[in-house]
N, C-alpha and C positions, 0 to 999 in steps of 0.2 A: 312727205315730211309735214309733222303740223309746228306751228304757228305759235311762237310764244306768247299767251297772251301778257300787256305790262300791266299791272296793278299800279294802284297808285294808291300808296301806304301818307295817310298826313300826319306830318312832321308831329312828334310830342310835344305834348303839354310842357313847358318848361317851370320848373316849380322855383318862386322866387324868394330867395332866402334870405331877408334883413340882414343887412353887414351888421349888426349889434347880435345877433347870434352866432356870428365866427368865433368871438375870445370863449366864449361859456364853450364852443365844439371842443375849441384847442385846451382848455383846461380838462374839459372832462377826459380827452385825450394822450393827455399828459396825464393824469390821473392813474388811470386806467394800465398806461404803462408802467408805470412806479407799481401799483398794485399785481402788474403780470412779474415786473422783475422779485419782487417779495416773494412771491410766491413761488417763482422757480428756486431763489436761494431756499425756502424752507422747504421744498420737495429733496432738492441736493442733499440737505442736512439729513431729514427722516430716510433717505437711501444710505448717507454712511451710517447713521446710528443703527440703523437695520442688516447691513453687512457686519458692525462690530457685535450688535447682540447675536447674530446668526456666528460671528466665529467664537465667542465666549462662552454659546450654548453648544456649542461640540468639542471646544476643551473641556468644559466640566462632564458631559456628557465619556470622555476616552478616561478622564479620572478616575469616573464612576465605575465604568464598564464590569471592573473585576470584583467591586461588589454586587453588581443588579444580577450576574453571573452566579455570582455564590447564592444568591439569594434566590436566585432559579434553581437551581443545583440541591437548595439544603433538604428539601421534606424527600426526595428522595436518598438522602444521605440517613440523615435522621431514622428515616423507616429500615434501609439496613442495617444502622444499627441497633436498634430496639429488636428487627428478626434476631439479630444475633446472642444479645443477650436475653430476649425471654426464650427464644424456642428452648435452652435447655431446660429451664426451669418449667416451661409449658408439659416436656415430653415426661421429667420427673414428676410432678404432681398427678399425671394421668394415670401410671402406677402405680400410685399410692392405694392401695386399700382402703375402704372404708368400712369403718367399723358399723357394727347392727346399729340402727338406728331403732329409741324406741316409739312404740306405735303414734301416728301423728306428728311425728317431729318433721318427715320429710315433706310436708303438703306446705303448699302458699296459704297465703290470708289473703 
């Protein structure tokens, strides 16, 4: 078995505090408290106003729904119906004849 050696640790420095700096601790203390409770009421507040803006932006968001819908929905509506009424008029003017044209008239500029 070995042998505990004992150290011998000296005592700390004990640091001596003026009693004329106690009231300035305890006010700054008290301070400090007031300033921590402030400040938990104003976090409280900014979490309900942030739960009421977070449910008033998903009511109006379900209001919305059936228009943001439609408004996804419309250019392909839109584009069946414009197939609809030009193709016939596309497949009629294709059959149209075209008369002799004279010399020069069919070239670009």
């Amino acid at each position: 078995m070995s042998r505990a050696k004992a150290v011998f640790i000296p005592p700390a420095k004990l640091v001596v505090v003026a009693r004329s700096s106690y009231p300035k601790q305890a006010d700054h203390g008290y301070m400090m408290d007031v300033e921590n409770r402030r400040l938990k009421e104003e976090l409280s507040t900014a979490k309900k106003e942030a739960v009421r803006w977070s449910n008033k932006y998903h009511d109006l968001w379900y209001e919305v729904k059936p228009y943001l819908d439609a408004l996804h929905r419309a250019p392909e509506l839109v584009r069946g119906f414009l197939e609809k009424i030009l193709a016939p008029k596309q497949e009629l003017t294709m059959n149209v004849q075209q008369r002799n044209r004279r010399r020069g008239q069919d070239m670009e500029l």
